[in-house]
N, CA, C and O atoms as a printed pandas DataFrame, in Angstrom:
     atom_number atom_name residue_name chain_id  residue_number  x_coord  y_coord  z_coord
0              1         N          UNK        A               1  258.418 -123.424 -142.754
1              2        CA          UNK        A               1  259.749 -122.936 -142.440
2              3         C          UNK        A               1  259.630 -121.705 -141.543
3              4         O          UNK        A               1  258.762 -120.865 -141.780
4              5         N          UNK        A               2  260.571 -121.560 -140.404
5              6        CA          UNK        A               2  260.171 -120.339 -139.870
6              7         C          UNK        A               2  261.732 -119.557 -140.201
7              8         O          UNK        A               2  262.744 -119.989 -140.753
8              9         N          UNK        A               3  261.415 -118.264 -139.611
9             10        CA          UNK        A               3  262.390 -117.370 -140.368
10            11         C          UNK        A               3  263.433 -117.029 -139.364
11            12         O          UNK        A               3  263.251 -117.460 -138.226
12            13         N          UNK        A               4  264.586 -116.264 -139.626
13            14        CA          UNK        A               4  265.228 -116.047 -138.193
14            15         C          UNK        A               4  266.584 -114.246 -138.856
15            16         O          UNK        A               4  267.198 -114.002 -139.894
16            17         N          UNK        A               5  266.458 -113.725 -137.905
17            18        CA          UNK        A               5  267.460 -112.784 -138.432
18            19         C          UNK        A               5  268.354 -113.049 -137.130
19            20         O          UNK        A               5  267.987 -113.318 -135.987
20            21         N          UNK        A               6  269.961 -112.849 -137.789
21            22        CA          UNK        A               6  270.988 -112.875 -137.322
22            23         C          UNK        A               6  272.021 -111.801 -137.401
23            24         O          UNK        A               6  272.566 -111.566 -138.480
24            25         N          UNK        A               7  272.341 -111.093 -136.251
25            26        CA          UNK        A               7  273.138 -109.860 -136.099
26            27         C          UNK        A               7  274.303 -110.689 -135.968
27            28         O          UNK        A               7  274.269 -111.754 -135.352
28            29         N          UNK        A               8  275.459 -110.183 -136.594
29            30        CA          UNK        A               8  276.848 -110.969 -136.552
30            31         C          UNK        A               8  277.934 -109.903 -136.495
31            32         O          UNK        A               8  277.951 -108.846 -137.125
32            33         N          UNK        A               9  278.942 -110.414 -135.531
33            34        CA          UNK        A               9  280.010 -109.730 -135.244
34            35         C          UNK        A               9  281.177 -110.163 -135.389
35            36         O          UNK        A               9  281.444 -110.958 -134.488
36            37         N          UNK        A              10  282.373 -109.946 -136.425
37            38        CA          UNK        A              10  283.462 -110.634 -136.617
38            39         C          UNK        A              10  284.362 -110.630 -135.246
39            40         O          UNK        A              10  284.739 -109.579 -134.727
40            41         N          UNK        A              11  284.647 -111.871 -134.746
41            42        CA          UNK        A              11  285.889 -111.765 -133.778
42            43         C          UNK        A              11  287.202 -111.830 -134.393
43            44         O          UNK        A              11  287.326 -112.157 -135.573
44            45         N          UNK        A              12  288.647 -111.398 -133.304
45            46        CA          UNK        A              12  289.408 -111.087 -133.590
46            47         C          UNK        A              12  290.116 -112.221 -134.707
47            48         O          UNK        A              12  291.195 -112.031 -135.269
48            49         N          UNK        A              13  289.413 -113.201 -134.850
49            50        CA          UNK        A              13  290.186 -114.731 -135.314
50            51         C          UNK        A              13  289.523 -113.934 -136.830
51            52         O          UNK        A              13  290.376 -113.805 -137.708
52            53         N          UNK        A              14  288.230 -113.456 -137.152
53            54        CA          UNK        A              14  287.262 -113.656 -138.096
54            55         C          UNK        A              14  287.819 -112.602 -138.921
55            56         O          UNK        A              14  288.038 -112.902 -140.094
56            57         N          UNK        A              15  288.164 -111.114 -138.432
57            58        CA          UNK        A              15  288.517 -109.877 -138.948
58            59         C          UNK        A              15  290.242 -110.203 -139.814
59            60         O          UNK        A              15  290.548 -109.954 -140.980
60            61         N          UNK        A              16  291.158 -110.875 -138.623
61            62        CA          UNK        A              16  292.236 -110.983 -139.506
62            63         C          UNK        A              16  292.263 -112.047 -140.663
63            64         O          UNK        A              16  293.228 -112.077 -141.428
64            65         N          UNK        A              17  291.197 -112.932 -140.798
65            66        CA          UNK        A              17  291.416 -113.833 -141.955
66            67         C          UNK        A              17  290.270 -113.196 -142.758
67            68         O          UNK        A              17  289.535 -113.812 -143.529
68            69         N          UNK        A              18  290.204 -111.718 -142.443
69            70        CA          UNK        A              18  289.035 -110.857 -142.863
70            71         C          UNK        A              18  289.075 -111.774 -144.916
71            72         O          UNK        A              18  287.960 -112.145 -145.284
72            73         N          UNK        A              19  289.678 -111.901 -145.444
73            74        CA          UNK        A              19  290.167 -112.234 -147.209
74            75         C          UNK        A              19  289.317 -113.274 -147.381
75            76         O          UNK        A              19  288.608 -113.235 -148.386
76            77         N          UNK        A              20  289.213 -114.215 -146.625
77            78        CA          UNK        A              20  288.366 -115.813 -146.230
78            79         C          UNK        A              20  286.930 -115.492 -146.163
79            80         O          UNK        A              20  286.143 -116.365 -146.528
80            81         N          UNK        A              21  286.482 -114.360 -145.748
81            82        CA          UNK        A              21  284.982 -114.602 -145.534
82            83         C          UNK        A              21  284.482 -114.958 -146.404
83            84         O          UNK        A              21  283.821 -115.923 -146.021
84            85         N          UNK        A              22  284.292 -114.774 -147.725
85            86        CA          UNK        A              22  283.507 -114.761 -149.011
86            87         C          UNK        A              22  283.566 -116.378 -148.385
87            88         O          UNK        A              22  282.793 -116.951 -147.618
88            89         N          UNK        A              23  284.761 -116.822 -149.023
89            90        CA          UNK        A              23  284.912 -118.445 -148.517
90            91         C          UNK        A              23  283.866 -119.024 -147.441
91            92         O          UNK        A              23  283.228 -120.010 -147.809
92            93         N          UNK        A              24  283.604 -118.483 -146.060
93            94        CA          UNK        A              24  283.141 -119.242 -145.169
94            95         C          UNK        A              24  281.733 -118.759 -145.790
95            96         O          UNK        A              24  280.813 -119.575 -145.735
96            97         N          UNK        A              25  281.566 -117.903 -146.188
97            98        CA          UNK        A              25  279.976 -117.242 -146.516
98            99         C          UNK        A              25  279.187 -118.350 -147.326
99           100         O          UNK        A              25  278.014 -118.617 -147.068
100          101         N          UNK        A              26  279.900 -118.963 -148.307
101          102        CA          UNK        A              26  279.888 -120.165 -148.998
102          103         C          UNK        A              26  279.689 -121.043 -148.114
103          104         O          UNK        A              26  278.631 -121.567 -147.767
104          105         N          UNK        A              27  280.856 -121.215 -147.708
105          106        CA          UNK        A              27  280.150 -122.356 -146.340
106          107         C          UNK        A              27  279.356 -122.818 -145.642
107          108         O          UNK        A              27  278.903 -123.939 -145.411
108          109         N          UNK        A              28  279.178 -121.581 -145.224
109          110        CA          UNK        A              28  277.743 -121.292 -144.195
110          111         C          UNK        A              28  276.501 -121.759 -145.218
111          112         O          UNK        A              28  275.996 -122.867 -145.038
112          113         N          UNK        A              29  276.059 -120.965 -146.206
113          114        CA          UNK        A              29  275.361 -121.361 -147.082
114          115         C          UNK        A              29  275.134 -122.750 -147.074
115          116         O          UNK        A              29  274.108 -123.218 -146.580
116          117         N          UNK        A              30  276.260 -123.642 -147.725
117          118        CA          UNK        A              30  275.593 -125.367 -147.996
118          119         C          UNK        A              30  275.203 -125.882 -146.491
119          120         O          UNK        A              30  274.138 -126.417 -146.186
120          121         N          UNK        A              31  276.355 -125.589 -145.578
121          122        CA          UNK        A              31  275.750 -126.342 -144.231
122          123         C          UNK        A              31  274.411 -126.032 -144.230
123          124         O          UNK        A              31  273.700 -126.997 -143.951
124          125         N          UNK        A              32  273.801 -124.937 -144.464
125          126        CA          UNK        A              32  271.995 -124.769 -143.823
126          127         C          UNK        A              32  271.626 -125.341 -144.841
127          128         O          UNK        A              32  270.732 -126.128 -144.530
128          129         N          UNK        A              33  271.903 -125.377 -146.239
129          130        CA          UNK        A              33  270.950 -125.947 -146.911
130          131         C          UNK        A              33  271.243 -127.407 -146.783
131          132         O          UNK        A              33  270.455 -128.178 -147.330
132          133         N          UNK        A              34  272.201 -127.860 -146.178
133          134        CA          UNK        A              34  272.553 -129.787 -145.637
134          135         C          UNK        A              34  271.160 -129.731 -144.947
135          136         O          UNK        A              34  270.156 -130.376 -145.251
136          137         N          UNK        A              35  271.311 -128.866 -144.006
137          138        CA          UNK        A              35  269.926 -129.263 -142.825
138          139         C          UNK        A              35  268.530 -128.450 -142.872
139          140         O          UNK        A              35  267.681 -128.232 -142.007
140          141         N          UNK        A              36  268.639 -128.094 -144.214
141          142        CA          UNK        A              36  266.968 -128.407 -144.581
142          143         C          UNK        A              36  266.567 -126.528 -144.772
143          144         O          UNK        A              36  265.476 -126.030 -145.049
144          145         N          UNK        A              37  267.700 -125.931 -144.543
145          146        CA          UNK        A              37  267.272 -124.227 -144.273
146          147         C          UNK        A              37  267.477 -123.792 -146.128
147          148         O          UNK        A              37  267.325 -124.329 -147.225
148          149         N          UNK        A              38  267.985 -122.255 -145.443
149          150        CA          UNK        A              38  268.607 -121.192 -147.165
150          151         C          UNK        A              38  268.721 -120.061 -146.506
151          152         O          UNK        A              38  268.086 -119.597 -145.559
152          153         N          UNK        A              39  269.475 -119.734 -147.031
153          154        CA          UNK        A              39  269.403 -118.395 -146.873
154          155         C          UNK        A              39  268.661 -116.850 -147.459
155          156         O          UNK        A              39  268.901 -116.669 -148.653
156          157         N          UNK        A              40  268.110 -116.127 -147.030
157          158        CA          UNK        A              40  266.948 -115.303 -147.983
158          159         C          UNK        A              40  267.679 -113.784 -148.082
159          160         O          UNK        A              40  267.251 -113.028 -148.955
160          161         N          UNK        A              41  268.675 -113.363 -147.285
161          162        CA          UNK        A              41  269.497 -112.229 -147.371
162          163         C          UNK        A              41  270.694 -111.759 -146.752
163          164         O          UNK        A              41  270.684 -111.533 -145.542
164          165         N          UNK        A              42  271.707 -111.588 -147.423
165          166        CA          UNK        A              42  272.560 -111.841 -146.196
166          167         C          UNK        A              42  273.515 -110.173 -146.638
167          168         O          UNK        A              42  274.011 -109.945 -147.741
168          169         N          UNK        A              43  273.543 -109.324 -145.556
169          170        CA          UNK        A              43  274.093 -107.782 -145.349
170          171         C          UNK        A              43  275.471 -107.547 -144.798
171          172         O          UNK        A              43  275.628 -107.518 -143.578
172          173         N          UNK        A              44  276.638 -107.352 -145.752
173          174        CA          UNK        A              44  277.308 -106.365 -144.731
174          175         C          UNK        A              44  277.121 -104.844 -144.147
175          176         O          UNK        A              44  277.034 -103.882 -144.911
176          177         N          UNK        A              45  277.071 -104.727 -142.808
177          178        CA          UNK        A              45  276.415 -103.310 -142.470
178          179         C          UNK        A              45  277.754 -101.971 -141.748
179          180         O          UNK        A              45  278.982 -102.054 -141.738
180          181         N          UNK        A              46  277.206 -101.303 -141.440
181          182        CA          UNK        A              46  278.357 -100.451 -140.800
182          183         C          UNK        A              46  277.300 -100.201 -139.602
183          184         O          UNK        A              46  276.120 -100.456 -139.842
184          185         N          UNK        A              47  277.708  -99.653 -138.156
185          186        CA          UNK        A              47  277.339  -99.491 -137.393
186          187         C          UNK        A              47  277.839 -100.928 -136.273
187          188         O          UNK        A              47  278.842 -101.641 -136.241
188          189         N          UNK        A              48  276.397 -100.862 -135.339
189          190        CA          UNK        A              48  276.926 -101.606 -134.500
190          191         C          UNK        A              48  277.046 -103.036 -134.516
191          192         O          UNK        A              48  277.736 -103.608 -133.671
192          193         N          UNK        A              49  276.310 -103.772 -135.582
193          194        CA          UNK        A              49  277.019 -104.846 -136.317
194          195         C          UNK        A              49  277.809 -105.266 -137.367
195          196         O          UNK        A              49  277.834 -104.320 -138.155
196          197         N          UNK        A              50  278.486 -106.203 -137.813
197          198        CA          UNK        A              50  278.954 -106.075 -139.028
198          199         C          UNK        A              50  278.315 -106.564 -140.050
199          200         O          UNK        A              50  278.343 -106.115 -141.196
200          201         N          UNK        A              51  277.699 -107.531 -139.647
201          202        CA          UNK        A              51  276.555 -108.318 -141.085
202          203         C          UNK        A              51  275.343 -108.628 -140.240
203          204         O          UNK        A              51  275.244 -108.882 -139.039
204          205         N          UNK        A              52  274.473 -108.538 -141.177
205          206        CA          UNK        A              52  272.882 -108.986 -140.834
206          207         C          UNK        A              52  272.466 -110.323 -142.275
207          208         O          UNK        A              52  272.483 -110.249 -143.504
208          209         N          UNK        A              53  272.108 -111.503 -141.227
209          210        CA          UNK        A              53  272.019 -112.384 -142.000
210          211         C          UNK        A              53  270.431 -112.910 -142.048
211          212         O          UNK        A              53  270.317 -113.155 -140.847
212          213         N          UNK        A              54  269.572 -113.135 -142.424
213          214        CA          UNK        A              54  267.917 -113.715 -142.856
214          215         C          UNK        A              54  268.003 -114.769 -143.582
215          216         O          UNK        A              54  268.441 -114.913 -144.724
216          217         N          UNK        A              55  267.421 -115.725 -142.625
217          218        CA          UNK        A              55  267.517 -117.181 -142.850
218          219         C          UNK        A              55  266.081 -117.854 -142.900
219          220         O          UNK        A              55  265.083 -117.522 -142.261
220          221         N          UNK        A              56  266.211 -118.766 -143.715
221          222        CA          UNK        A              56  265.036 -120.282 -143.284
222          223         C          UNK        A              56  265.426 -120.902 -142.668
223          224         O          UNK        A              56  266.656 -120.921 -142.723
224          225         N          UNK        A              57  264.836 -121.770 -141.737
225          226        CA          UNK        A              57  265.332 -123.430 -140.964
226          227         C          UNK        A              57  264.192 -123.862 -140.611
227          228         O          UNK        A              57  263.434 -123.042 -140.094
228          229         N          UNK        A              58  263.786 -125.101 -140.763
229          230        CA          UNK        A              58  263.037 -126.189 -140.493
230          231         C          UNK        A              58  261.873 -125.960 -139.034
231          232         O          UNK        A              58  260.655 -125.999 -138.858
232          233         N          UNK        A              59  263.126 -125.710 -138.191
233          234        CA          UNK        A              59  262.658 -125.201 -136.529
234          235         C          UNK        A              59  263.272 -124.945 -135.947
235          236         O          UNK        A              59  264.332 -125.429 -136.344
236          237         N          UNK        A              60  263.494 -124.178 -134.718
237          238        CA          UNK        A              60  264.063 -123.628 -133.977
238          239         C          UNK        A              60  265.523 -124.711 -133.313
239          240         O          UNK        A              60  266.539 -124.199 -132.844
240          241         N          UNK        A              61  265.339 -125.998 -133.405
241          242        CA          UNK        A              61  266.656 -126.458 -132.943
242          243         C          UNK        A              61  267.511 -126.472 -134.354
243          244         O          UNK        A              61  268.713 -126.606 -134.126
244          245         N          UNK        A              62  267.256 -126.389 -135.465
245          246        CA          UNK        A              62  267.972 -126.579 -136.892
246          247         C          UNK        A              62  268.793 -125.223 -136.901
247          248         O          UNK        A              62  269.960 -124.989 -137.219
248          249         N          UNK        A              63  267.449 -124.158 -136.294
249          250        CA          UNK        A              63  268.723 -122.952 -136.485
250          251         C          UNK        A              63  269.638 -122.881 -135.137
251          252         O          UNK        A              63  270.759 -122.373 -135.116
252          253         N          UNK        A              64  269.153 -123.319 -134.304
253          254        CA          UNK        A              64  270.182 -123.280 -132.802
254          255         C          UNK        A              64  271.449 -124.068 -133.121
255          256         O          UNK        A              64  272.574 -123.700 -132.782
256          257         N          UNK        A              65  271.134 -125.345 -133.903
257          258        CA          UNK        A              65  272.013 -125.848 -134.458
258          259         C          UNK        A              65  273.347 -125.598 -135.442
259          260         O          UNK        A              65  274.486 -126.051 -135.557
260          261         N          UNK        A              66  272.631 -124.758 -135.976
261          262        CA          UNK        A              66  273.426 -123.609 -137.916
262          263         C          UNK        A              66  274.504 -122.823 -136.700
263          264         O          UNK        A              66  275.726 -122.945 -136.607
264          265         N          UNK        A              67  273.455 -121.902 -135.743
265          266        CA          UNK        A              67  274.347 -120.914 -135.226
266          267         C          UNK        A              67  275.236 -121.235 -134.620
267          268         O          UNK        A              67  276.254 -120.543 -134.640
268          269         N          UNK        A              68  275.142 -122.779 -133.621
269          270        CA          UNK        A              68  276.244 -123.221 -132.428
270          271         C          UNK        A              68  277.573 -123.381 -133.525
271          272         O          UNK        A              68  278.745 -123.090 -133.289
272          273         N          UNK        A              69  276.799 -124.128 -135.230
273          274        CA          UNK        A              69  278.167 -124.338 -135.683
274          275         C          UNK        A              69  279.004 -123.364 -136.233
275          276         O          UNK        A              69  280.221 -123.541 -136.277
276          277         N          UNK        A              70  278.330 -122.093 -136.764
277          278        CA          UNK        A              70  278.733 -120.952 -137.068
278          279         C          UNK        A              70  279.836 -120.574 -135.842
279          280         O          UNK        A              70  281.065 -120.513 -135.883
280          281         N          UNK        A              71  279.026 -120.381 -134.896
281          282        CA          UNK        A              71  280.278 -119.971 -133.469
282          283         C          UNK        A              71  281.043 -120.957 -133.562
283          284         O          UNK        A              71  282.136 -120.618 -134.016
284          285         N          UNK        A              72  280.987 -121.705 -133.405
285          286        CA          UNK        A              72  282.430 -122.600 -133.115
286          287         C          UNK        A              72  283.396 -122.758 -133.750
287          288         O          UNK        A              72  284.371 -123.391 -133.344
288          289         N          UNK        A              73  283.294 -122.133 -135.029
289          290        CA          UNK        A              73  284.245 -121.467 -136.052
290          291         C          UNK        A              73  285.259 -120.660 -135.676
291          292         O          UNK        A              73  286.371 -120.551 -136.193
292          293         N          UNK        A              74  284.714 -119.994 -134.560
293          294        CA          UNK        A              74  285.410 -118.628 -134.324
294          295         C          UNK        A              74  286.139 -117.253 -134.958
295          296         O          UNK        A              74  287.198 -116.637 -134.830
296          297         N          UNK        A              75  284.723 -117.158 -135.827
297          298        CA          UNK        A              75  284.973 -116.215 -136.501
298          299         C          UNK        A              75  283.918 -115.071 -136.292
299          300         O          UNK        A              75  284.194 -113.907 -136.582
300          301         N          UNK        A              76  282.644 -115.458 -135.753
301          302        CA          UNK        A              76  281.809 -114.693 -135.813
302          303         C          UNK        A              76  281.257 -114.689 -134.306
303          304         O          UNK        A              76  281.699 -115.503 -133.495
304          305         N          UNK        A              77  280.640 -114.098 -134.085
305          306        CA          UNK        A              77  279.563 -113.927 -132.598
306          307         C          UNK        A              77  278.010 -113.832 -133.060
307          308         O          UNK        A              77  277.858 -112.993 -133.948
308          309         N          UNK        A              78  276.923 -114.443 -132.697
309          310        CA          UNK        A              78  275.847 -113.524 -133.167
310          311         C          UNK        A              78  274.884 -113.215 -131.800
311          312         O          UNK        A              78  274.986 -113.539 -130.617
312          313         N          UNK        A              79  274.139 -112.615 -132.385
313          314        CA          UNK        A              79  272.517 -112.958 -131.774
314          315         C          UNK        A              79  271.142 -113.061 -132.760
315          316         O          UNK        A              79  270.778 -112.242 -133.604
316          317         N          UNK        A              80  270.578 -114.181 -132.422
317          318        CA          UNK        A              80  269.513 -114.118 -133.605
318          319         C          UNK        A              80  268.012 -114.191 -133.145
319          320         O          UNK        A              80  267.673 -114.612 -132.039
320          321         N          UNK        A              81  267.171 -113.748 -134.086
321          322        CA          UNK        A              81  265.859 -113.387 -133.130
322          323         C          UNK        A              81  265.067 -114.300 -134.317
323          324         O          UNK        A              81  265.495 -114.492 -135.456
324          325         N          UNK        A              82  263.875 -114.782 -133.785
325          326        CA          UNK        A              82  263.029 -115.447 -134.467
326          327         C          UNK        A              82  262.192 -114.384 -134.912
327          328         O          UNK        A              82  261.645 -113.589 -134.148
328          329         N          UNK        A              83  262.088 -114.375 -136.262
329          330        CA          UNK        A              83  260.825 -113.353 -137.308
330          331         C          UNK        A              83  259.389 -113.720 -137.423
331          332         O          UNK        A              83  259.001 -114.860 -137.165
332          333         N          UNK        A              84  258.764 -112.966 -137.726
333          334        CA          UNK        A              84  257.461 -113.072 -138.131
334          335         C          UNK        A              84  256.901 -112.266 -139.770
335          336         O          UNK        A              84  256.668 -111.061 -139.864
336          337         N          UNK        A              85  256.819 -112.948 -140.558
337          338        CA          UNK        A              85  256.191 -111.945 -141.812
338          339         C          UNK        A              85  255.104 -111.483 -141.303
339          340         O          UNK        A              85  254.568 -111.905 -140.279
340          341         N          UNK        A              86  254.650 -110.410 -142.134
341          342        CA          UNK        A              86  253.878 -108.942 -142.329
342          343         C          UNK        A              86  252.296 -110.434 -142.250
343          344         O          UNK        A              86  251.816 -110.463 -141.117
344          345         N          UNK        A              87  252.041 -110.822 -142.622
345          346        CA          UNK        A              87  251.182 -112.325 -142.823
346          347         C          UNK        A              87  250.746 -112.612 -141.078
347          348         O          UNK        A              87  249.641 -112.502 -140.545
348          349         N          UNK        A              88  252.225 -113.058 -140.408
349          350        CA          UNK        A              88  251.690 -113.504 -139.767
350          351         C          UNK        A              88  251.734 -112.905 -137.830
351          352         O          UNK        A              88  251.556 -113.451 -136.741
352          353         N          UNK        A              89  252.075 -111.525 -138.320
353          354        CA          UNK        A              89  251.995 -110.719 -137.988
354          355         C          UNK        A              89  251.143 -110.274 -137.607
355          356         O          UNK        A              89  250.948 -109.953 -136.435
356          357         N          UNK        A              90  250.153 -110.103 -138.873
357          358        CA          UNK        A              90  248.191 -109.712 -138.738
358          359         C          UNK        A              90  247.574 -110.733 -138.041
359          360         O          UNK        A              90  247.051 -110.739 -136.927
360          361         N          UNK        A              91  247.682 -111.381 -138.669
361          362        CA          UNK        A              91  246.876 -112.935 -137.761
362          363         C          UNK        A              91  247.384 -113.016 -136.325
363          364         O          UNK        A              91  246.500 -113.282 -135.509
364          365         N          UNK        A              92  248.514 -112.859 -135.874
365          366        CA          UNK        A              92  248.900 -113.303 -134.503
366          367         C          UNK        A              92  248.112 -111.491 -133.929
367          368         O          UNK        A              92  247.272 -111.332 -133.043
368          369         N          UNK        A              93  248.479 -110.873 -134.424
369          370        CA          UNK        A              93  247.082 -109.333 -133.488
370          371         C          UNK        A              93  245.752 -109.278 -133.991
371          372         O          UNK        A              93  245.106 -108.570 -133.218
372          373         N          UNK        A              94  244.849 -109.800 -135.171
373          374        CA          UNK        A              94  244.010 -110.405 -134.965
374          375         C          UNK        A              94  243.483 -111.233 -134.107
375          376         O          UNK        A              94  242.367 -111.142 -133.595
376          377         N          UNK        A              95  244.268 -112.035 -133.944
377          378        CA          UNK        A              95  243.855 -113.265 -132.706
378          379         C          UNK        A              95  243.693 -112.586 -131.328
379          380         O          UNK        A              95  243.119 -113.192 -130.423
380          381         N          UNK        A              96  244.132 -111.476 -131.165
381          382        CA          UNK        A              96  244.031 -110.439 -129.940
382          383         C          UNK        A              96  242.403 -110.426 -129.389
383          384         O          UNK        A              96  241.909 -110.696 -128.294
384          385         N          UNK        A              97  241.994 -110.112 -130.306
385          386        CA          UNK        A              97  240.164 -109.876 -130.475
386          387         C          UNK        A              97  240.100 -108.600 -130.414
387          388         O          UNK        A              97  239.011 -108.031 -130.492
């Protein structure tokens, strides 16, 4: 499984049905676990995002997939970066020589 963090930003559709999120948060949840992911932490933050989300998925099109359907909701915006654990982290600058 590879890992992925997701910076998320409520749009104007997402903030006024601000009462619903818990609801879609749920949502979001079974869809990834339909396609094989989970979720490992999910943050509301203050600053320049509003939630930080840490995910599993299968591979990189499963989560390209999670996120296109997340956006098309129109509730959220993100950007998400592919992770590396502390694991494989060492090994990939090991391999440096």
């Amino acid at each position: 499984m590879s890992l992925y963090i997701s910076l998320l930003d409520f749009t104007d559709q997402g903030i006024s049905r601000i009462r619903h999120s818990p609801d879609r948060l749920d949502e979001a949840k079974r869809e990834l676990e339909e396609m094989g992911g989970s979720f490992k932490d999910f943050y509301m933050t203050m600053g320049t995002h509003d939630l930080v989300l840490v995910y599993e998925a299968p591979d990189d099109a499963i989560s390209a997939r999670f996120q296109l359907l997340l956006g098309s909701k129109g509730n959220v915006r993100s950007t998400t970066m592919k992770a590396f654990p502390e694991s494989a982290y060492r090994q990939i600058i090991s391999s440096l020589g």
